[in-house]
Backbone of each chain as nested JSON, in Angstrom:
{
  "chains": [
    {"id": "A", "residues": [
      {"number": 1, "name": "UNK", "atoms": {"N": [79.007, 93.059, 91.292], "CA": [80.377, 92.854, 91.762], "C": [81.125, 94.184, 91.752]}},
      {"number": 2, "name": "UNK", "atoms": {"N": [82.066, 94.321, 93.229], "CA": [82.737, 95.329, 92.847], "C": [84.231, 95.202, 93.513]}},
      {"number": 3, "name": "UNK", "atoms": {"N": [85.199, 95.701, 93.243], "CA": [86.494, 95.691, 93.919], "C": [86.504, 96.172, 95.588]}},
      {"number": 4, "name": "UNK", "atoms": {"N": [87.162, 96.098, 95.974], "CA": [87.276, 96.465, 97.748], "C": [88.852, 96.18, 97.803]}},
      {"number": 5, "name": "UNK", "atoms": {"N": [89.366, 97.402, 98.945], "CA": [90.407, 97.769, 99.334], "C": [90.13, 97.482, 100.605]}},
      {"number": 6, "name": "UNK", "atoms": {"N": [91.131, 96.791, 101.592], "CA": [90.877, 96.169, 103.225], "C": [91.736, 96.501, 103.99]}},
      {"number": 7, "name": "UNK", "atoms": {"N": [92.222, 97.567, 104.916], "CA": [93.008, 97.818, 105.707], "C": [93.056, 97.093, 107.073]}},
      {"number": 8, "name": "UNK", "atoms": {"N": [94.089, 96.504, 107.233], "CA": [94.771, 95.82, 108.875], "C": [95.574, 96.574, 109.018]}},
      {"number": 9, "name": "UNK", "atoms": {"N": [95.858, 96.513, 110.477], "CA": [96.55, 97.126, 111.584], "C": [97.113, 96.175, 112.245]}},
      {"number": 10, "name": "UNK", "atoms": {"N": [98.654, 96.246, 113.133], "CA": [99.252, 95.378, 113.733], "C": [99.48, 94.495, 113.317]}},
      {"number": 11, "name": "UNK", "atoms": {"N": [99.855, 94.478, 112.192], "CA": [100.47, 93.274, 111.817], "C": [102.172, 93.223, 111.835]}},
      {"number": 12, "name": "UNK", "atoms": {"N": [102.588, 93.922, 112.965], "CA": [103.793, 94.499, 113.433], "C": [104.351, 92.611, 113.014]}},
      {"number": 13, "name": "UNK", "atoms": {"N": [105.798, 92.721, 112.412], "CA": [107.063, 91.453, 111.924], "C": [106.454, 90.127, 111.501]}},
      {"number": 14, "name": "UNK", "atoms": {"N": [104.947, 90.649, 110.691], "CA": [104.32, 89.315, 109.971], "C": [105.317, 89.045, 109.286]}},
      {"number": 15, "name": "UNK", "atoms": {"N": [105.798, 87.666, 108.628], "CA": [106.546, 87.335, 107.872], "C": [105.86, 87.197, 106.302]}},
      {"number": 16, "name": "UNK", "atoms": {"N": [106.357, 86.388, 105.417], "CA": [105.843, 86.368, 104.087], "C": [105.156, 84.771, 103.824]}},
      {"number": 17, "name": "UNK", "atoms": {"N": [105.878, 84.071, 105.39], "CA": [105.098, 82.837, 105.295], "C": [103.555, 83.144, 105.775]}},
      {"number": 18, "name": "UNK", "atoms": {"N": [103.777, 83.744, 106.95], "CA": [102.747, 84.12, 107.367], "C": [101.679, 84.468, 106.73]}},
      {"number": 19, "name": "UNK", "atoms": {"N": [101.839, 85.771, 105.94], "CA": [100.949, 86.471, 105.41], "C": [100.143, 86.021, 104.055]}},
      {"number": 20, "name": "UNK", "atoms": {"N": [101.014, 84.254, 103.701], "CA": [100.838, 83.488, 102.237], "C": [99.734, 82.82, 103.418]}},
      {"number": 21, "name": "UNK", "atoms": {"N": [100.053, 82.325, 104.509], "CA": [99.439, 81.389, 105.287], "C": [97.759, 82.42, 105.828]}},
      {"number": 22, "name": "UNK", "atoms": {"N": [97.932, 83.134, 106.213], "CA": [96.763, 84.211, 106.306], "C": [95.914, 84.34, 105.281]}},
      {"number": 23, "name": "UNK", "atoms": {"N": [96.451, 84.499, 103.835], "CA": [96.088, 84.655, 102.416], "C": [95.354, 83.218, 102.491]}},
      {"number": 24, "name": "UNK", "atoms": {"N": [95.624, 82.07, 102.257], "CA": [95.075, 80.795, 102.221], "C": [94.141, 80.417, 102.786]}},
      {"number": 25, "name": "UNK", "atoms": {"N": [94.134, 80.931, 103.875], "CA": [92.334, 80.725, 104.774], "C": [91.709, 82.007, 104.141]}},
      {"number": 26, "name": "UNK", "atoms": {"N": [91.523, 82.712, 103.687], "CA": [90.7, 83.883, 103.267], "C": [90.394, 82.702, 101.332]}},
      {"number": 27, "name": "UNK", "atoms": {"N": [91.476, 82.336, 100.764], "CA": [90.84, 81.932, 99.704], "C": [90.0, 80.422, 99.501]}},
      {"number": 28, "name": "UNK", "atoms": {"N": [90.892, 79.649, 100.96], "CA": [89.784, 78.641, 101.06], "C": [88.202, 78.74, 101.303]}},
      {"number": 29, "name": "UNK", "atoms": {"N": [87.781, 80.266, 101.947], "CA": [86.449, 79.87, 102.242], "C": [85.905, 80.887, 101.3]}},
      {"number": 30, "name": "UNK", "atoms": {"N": [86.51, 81.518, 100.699], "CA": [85.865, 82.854, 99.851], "C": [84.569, 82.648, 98.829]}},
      {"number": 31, "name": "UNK", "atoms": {"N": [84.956, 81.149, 98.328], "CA": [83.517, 81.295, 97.483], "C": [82.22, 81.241, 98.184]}},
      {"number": 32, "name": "UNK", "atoms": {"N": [82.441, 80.954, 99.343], "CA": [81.23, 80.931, 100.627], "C": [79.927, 82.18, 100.354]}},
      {"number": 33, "name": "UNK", "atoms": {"N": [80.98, 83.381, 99.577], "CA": [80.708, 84.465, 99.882], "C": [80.663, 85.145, 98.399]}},
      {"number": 34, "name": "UNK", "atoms": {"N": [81.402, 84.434, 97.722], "CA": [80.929, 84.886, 96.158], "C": [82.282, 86.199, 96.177]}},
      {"number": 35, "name": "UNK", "atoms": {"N": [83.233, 85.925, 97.149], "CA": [84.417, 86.941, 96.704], "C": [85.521, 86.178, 96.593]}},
      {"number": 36, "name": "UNK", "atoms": {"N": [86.403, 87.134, 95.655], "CA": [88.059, 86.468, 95.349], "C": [88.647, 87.591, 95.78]}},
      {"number": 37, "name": "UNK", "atoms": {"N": [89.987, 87.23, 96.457], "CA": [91.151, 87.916, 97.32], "C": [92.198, 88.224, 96.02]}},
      {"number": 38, "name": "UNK", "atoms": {"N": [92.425, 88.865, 95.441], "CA": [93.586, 88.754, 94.042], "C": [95.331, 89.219, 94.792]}},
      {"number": 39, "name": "UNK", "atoms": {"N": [95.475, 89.971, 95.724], "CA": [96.499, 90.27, 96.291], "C": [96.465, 90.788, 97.202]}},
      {"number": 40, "name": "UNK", "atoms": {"N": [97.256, 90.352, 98.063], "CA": [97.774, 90.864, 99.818], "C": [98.855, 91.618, 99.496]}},
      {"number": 41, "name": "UNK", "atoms": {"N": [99.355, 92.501, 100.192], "CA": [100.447, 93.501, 100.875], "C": [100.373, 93.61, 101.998]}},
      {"number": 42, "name": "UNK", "atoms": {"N": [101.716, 93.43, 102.477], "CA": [102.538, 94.027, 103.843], "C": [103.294, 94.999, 104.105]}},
      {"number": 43, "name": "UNK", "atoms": {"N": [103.34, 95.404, 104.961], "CA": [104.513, 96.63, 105.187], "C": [104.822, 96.59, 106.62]}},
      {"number": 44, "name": "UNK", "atoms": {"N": [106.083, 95.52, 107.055], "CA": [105.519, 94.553, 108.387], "C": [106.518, 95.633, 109.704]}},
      {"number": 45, "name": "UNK", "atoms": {"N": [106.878, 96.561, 109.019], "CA": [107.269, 97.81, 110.194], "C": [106.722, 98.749, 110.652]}},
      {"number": 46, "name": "UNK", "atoms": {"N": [105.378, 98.685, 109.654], "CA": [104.035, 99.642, 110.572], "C": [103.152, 98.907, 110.547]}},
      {"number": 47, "name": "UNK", "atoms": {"N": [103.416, 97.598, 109.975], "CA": [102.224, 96.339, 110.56], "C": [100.655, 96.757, 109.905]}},
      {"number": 48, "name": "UNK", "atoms": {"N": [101.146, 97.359, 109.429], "CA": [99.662, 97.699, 107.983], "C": [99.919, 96.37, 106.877]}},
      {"number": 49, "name": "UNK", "atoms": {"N": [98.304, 95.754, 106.866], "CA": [98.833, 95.269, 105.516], "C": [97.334, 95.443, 104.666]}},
      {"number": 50, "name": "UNK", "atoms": {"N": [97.65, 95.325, 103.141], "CA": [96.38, 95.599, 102.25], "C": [95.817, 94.164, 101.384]}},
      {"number": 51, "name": "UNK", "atoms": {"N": [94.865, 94.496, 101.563], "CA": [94.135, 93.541, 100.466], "C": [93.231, 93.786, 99.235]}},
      {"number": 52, "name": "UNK", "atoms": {"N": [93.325, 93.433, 98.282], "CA": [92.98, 93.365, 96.998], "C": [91.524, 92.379, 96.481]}},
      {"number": 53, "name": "UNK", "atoms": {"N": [90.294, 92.728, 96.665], "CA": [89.5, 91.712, 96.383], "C": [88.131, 92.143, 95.274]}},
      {"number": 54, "name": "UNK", "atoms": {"N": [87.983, 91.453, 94.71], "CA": [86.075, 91.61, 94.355], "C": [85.346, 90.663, 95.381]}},
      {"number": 55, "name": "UNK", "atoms": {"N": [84.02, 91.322, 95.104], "CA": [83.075, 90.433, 95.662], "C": [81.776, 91.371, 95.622]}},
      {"number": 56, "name": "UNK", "atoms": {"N": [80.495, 90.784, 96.217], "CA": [79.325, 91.634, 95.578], "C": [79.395, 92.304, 96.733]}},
      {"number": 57, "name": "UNK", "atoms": {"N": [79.786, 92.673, 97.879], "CA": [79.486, 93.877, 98.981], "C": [80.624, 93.679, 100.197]}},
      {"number": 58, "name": "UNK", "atoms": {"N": [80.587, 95.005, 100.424], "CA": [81.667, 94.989, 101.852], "C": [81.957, 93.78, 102.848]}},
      {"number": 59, "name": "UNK", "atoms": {"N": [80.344, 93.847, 103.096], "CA": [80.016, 92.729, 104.357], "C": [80.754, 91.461, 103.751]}},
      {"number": 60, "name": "UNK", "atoms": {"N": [80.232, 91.081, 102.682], "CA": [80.884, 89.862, 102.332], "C": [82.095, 89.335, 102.917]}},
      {"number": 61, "name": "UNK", "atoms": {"N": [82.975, 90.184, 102.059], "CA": [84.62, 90.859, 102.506], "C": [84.678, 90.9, 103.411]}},
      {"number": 62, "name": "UNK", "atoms": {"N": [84.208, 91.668, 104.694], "CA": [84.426, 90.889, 106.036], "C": [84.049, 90.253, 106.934]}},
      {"number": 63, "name": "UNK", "atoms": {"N": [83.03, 89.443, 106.096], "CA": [82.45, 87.937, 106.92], "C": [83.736, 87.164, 106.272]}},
      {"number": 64, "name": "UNK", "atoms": {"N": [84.067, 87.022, 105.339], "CA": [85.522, 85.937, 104.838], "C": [86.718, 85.974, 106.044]}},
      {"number": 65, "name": "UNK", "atoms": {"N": [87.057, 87.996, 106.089], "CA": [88.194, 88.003, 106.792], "C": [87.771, 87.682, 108.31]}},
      {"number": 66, "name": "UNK", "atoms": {"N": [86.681, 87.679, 108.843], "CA": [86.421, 87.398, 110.304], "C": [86.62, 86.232, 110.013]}},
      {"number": 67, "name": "UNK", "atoms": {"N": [85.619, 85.222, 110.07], "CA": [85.836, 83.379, 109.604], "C": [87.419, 83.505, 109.311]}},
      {"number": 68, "name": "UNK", "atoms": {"N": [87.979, 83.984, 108.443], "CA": [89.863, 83.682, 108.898], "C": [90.571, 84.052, 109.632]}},
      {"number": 69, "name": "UNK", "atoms": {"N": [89.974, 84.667, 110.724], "CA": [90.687, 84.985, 111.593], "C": [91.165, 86.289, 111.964]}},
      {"number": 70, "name": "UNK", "atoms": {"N": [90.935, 87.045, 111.063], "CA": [92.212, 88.557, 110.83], "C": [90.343, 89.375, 110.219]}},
      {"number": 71, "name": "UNK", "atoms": {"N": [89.655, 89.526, 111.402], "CA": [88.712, 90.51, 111.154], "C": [89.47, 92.219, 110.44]}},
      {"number": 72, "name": "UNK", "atoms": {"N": [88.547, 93.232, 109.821], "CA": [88.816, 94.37, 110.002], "C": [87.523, 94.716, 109.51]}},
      {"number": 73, "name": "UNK", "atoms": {"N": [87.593, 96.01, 110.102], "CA": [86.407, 97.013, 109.829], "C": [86.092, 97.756, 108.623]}},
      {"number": 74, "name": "UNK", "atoms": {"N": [87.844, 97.952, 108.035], "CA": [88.377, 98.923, 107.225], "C": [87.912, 97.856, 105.887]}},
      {"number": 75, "name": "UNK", "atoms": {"N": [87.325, 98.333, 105.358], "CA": [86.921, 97.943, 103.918], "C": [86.321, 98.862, 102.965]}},
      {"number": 76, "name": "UNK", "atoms": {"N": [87.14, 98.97, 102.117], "CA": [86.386, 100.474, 101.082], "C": [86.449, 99.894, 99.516]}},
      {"number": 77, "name": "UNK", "atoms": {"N": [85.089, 100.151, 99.086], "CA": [84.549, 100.238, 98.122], "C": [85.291, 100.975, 96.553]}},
      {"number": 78, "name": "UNK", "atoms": {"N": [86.63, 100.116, 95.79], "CA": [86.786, 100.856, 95.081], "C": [86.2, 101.536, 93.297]}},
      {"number": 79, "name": "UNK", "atoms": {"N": [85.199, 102.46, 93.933], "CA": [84.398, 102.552, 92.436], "C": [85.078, 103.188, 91.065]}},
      {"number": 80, "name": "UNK", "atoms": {"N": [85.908, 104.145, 92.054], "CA": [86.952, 104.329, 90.909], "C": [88.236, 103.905, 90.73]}},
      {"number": 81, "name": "UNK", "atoms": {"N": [88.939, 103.642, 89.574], "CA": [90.156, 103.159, 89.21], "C": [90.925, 103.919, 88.219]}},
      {"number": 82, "name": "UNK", "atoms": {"N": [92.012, 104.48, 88.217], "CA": [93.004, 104.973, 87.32], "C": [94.181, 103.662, 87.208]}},
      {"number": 83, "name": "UNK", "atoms": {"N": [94.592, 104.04, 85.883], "CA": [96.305, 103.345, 85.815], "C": [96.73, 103.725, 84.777]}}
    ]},
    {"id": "B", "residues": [
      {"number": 1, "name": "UNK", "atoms": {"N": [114.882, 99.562, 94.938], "CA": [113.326, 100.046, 94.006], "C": [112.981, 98.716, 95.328]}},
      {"number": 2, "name": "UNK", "atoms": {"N": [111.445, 99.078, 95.751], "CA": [110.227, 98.67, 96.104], "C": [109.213, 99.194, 95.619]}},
      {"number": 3, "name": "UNK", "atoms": {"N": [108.213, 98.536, 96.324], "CA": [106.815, 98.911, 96.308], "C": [106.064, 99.836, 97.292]}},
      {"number": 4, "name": "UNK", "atoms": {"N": [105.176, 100.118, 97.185], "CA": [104.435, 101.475, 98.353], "C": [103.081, 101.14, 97.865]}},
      {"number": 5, "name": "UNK", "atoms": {"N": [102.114, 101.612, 98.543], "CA": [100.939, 102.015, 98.988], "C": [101.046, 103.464, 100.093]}},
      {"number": 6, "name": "UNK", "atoms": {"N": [100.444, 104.22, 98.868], "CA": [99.928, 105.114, 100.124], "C": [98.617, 105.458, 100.092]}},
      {"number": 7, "name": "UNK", "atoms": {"N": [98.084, 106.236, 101.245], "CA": [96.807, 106.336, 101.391], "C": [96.627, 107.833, 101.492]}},
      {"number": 8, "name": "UNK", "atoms": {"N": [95.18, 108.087, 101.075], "CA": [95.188, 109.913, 101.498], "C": [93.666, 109.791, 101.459]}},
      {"number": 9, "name": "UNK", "atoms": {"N": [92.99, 110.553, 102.354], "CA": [91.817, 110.915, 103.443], "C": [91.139, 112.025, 102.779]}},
      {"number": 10, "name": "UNK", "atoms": {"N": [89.931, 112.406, 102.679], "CA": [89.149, 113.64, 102.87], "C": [88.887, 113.778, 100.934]}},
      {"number": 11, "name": "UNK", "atoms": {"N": [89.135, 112.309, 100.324], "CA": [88.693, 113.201, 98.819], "C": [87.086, 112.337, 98.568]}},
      {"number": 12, "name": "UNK", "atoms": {"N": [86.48, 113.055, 99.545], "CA": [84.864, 112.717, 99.345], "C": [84.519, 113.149, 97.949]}},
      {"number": 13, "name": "UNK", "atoms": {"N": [83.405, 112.442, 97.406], "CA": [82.714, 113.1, 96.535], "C": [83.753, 113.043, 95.087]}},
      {"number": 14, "name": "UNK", "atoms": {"N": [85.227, 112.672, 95.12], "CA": [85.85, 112.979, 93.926], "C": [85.488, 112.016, 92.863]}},
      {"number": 15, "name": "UNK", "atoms": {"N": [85.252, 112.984, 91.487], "CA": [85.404, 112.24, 90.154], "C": [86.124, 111.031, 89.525]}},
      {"number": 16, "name": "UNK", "atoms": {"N": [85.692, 110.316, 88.42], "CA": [86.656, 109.384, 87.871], "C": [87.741, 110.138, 87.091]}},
      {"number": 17, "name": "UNK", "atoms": {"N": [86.82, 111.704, 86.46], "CA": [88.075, 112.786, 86.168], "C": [88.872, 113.052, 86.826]}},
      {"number": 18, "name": "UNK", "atoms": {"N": [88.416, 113.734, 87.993], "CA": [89.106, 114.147, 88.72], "C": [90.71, 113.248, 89.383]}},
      {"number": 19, "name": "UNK", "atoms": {"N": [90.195, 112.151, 89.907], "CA": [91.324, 111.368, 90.117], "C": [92.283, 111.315, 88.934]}},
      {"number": 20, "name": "UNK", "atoms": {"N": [91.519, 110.84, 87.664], "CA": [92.859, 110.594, 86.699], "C": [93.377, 111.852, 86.647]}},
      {"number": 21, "name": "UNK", "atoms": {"N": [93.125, 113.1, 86.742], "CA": [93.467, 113.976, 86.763], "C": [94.72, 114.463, 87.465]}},
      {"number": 22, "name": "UNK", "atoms": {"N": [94.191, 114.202, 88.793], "CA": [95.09, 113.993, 89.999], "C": [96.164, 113.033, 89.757]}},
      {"number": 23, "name": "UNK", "atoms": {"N": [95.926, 111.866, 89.025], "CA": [97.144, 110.852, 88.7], "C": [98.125, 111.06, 87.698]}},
      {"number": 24, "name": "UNK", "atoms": {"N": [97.46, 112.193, 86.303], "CA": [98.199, 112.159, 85.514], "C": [99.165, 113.643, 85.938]}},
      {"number": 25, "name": "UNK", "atoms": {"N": [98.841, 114.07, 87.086], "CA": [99.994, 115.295, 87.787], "C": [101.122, 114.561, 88.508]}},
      {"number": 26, "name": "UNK", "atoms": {"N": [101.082, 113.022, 88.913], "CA": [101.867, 112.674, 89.693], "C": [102.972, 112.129, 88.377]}},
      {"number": 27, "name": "UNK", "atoms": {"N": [102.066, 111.624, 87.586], "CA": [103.11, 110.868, 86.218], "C": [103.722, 111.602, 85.551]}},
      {"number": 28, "name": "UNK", "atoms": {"N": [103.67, 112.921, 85.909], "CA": [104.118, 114.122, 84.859], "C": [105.105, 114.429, 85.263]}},
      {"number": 29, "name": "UNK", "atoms": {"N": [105.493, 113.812, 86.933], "CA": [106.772, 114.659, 87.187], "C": [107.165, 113.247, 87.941]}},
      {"number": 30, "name": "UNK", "atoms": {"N": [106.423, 112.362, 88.07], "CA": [107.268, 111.139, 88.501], "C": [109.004, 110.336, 88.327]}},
      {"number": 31, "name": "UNK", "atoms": {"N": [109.601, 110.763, 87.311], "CA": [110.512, 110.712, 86.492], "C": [111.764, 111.008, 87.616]}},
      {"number": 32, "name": "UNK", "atoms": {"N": [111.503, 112.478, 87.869], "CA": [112.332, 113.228, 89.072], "C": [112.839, 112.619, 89.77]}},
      {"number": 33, "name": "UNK", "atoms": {"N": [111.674, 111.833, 90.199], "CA": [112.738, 111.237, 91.842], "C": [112.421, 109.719, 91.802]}},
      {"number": 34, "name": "UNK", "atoms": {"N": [112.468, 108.676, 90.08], "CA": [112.583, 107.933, 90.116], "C": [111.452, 107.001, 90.454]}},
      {"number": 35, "name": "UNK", "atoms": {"N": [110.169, 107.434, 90.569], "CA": [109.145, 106.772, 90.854], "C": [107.971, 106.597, 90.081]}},
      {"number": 36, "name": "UNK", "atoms": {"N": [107.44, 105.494, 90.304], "CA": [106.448, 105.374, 89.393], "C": [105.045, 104.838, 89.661]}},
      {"number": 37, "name": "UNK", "atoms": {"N": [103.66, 105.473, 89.333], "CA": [102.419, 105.345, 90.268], "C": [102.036, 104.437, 89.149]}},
      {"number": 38, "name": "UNK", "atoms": {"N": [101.65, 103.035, 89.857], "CA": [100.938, 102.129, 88.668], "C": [99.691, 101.788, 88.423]}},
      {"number": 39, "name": "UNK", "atoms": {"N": [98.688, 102.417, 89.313], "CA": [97.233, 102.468, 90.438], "C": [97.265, 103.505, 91.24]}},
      {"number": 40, "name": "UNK", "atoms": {"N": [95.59, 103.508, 90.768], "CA": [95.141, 104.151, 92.206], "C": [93.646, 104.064, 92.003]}},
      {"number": 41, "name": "UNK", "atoms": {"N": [93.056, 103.924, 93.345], "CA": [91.95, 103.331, 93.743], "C": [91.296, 104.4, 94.809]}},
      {"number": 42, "name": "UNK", "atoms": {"N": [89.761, 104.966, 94.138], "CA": [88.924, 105.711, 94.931], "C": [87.489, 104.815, 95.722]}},
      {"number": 43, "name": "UNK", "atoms": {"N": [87.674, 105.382, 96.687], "CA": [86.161, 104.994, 97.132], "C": [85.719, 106.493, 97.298]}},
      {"number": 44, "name": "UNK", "atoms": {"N": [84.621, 107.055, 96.524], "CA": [84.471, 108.607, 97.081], "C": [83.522, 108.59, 98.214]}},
      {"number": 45, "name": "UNK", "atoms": {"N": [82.602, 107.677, 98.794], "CA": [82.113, 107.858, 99.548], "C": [82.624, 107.922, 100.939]}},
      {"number": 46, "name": "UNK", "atoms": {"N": [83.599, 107.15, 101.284], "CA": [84.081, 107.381, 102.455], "C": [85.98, 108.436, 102.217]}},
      {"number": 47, "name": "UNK", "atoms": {"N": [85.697, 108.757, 101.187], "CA": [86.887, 109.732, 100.782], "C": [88.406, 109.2, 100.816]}},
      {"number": 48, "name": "UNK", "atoms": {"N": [88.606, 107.601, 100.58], "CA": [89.889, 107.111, 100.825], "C": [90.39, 107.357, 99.894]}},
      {"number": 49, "name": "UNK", "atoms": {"N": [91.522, 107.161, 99.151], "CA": [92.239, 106.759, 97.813], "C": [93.323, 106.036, 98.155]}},
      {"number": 50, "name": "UNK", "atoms": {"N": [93.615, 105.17, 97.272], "CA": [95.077, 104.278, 97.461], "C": [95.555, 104.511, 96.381]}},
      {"number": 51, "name": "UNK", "atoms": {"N": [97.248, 104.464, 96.317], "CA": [98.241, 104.912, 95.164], "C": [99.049, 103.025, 95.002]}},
      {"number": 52, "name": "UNK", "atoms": {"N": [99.373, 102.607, 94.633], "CA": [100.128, 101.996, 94.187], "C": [101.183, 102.088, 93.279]}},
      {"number": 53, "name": "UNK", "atoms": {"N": [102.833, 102.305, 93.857], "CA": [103.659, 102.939, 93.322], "C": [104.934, 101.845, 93.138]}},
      {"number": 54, "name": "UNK", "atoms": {"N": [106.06, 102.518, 92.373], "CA": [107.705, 101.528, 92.948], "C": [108.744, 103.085, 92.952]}},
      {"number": 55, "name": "UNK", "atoms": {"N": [109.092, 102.709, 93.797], "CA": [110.203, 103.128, 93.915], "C": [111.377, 103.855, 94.769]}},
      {"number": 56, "name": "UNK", "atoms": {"N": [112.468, 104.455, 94.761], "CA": [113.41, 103.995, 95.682], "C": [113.135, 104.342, 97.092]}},
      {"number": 57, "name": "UNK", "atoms": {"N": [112.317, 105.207, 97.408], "CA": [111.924, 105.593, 98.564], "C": [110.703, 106.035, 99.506]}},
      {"number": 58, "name": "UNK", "atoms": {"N": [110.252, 105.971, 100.498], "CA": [109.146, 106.476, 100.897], "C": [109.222, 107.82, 100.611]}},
      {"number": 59, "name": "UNK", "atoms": {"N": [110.011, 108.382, 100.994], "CA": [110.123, 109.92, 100.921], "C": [110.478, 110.202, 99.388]}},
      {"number": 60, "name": "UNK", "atoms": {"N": [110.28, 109.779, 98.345], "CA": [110.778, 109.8, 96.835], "C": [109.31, 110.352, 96.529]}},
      {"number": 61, "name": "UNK", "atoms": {"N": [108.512, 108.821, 97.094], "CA": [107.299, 108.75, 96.791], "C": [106.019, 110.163, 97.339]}},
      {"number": 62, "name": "UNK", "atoms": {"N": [106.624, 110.905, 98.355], "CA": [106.025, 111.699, 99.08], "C": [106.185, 113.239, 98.325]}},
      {"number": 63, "name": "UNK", "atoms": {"N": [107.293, 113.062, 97.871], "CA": [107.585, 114.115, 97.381], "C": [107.141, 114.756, 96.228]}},
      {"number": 64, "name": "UNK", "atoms": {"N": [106.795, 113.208, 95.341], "CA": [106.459, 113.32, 94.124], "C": [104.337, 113.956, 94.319]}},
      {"number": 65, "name": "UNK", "atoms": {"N": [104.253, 113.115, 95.1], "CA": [102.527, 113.615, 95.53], "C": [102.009, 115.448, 96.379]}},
      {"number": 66, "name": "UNK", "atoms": {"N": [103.816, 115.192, 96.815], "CA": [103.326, 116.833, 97.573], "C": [103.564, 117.927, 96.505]}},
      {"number": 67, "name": "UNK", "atoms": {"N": [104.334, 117.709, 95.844], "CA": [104.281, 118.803, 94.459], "C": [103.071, 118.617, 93.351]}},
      {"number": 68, "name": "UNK", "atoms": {"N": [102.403, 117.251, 93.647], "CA": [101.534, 117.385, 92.532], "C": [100.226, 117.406, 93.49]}},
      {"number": 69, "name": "UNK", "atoms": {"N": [100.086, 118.316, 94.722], "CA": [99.235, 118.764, 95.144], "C": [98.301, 118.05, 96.057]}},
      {"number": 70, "name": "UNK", "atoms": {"N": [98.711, 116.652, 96.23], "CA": [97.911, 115.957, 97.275], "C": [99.24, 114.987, 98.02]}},
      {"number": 71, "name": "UNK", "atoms": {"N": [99.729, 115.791, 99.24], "CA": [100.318, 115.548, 100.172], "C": [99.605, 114.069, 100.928]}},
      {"number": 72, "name": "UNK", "atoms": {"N": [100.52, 113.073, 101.487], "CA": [99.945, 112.159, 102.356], "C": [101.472, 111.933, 102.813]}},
      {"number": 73, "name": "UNK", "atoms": {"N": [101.078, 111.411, 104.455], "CA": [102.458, 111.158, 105.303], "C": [102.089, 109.583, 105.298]}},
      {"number": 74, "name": "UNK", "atoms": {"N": [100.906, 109.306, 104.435], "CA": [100.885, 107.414, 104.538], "C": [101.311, 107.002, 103.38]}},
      {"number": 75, "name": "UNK", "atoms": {"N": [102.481, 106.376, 103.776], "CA": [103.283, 105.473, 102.833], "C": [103.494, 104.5, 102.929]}},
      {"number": 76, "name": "UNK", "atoms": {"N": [103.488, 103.281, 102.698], "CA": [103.776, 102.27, 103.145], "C": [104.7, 101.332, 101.957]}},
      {"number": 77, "name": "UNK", "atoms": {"N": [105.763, 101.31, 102.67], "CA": [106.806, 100.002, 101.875], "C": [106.322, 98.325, 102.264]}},
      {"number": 78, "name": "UNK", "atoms": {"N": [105.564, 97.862, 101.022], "CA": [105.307, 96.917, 100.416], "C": [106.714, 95.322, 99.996]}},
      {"number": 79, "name": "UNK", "atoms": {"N": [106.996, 95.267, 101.711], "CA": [107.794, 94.179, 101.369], "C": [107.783, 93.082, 100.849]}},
      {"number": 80, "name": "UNK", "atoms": {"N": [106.477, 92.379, 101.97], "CA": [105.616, 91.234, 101.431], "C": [104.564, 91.598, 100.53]}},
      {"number": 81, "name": "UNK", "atoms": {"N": [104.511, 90.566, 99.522], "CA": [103.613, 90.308, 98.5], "C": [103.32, 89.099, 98.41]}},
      {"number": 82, "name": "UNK", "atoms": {"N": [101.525, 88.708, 98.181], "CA": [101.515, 87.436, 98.106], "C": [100.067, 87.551, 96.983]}},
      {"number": 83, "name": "UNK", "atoms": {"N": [100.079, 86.984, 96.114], "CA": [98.938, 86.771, 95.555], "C": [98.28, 85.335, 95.197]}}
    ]}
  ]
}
C-alpha cells in the first residue's frame, strides 16, 4: 500500500455539492480496487482539484476515478511525507 | 485564512532529508507573512511535490517558498473540501 496524490483539470465553478457528489462515486466503488479516497480539494477558479488516497498502485487509483466518471492521468506516487 | 496546495516540478530524485529539509526552511520563516505549511508530499520519481498550507494569501504563500528557495507560481486556494 501506498499514498497517491491525483491531479484534475477543469473543474472550472464545481460546487461543494458537486465535488461531495463526485467524492461518493469514487468511495462507493473503491474497495473494487483495494483503495480509500481520504480527501478531495478544490480550487474551483482554476478548476484544479486534488485527491488524497491509498491504495496498492497508481492504476488502481485510476481505474476507480475512470469507473466514476472524472478519469485523470495525473496520479503520483507519494513515497515521501514531511509534516 | 484559507487553505492552498501548491505544486512544484523538477525535484527528481529528492531525499526524505532533503524535503524535510526543504520544509523546515519554509517553517522557519513562515510566521512573516502569516502562513503555515502543514504537509508536503514527494513523489521523486516523477519529481512532483505538494505543500499543503493555510493562510491569508496565495501570494503570502509564494513568498514564503520563494525566500526559502523553492519558488512555484502553483498555488491553489482550497475552497472546497470534502472528505
Amino acid at each position: 500500500m501506498a499514498n497517491f496524490m491525483d491531479v484534475h483539470s477543469g473543474f472550472f465553478g464545481v460546487t461543494a455539492e458537486q465535488l461531495r457528489e463526485a467524492h461518493e462515486r469514487d468511495l462507493a466503488i473503491e474497495q473494487d480496487e483495494g483503495v480509500h479516497f481520504t480527501r478531495a480539494w478544490l480550487d474551483p477558479d482554476s478548476g484544479k482539484a486534488f485527491c488524497l488516497s491509498s491504495g496498492p498502485s497508481r492504476e488502481s487509483v485510476m481505474r476507480i476515478h475512470e469507473r466514476a466518471g472524472h478519469p485523470t492521468a495525473e496520479v503520483y506516487a507519494l513515497l515521501i511525507e514531511v509534516s
